[in-house]
N, C-alpha and C positions, 0 to 999 in steps of 0.2 A: 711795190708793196713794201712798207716799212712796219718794222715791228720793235719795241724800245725794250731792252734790257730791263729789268731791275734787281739792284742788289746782285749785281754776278748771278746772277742767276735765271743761264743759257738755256737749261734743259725745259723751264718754263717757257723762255723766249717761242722756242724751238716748237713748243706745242702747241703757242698761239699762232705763230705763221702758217703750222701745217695743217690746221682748219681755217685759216682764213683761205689758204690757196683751196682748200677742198670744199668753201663753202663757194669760191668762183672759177670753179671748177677747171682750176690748173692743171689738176694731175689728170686729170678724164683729155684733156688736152694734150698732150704730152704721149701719151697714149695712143690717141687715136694719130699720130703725126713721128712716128717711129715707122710708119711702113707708108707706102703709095695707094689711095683708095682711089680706086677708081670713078669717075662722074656716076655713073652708074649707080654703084656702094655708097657713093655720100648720097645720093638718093633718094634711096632706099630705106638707110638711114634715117636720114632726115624725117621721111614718113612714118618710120615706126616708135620713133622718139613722140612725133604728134598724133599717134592714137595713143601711146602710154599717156601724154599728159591729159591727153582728152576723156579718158578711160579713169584717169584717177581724180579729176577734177566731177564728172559724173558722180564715183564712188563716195565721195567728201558731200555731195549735193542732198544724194541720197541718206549718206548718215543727217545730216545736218535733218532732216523733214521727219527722221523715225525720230532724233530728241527734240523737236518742235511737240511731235503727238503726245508723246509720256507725260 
């Protein structure tokens, strides 16, 4: 991941890198890979990660058909 300075000016640098890593979800990585999860727990995970998106992608569907009606 590279991110260009401009104008000395680091503190900007700095705060485009740390939404770039958190829009590809670097830190949630990082995170989850600080301790040993078990087969099991990535799992599990992994499931409940796919009704959250499933669950929000639903909720988005449903908005989307109440501003069709109006």
């Amino acid at each position: 991941m590279e991110v260009s300075v401009r104008d000395n000016n680091v503190d900007q640098a700095l705060k485009v890198l740390k939404k770039k890593m958190q829009r590809e979800g670097t830190f949630r990585e990082m995170k989850r890979r600080r301790h040993y999860e078990k087969p099991s727990e990535v799992r599990q995970r992994k499931k409940a990660e796919a009704i959250r998106r499933s669950r929000k992608l639903a909720r988005k569907l449903v908005q989307r058909e109440l501003e069709g009606k109006a």
